[in-house]
C-alpha positions as CSV (number, residue, x, y, z in Angstrom):
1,X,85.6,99.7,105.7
2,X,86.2,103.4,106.3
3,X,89.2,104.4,107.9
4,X,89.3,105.1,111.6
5,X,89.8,108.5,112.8
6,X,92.6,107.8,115.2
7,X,95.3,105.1,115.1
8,X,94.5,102.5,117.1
9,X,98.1,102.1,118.5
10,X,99.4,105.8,119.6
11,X,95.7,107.6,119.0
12,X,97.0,110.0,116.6
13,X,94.4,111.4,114.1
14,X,95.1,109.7,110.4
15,X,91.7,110.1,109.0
16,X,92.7,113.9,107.2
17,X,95.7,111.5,105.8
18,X,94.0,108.9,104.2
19,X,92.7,111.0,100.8
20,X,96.1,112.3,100.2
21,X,98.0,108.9,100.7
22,X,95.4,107.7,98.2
23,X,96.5,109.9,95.6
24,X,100.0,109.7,95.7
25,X,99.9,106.0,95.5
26,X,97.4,106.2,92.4
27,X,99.9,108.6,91.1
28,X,102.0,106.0,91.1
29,X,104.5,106.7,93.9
30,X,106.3,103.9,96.1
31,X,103.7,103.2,99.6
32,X,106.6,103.9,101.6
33,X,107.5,107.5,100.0
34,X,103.5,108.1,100.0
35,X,103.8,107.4,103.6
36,X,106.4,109.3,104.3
37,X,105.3,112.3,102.5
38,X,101.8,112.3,104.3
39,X,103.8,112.1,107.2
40,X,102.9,108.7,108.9
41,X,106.7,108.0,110.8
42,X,105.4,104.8,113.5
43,X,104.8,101.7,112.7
44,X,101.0,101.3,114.1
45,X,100.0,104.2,111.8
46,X,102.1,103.2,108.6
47,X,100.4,99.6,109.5
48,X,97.1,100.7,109.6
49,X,97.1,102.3,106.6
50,X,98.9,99.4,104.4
51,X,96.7,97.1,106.2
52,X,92.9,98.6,105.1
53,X,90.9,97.9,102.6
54,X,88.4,100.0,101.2
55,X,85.2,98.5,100.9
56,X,82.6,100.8,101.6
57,X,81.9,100.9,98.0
58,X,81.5,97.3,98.0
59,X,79.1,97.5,101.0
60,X,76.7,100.6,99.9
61,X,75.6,98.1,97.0
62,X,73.7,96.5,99.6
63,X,70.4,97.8,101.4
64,X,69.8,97.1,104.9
65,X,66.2,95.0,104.9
């Protein structure tokens, strides 16, 4: 839902990333030159960001009873 602080695999932070790699994609550029710009060079951390979904939008609709 939100995206983690630290990569899961190396524990590097990515969370400062995630609103900048979100912009260049909307933008329109390629994921792979959005990660590499943001500058994301493993695998774990360029797979956890391709791999998230955003739903914390979805979920906030929703109060806790």
């Amino acid at each position: 839902m939100i995206i983690p602080v630290r990569c899961m695999g190396c524990s590097k932070p990515v969370a400062q990333l995630w609103e900048e790699y979100q912009e260049q994609v909307s933008k329109g550029t390629d994921k792979k030159t959005a990660l590499d710009n943001v500058g994301l060079k493993r695998y774990c951390c360029r797979g956890l960001f391709l791999g998230h979904i955003d739903l914390i939008d979805t979920v906030a609709q929703f109060k806790k009873s």
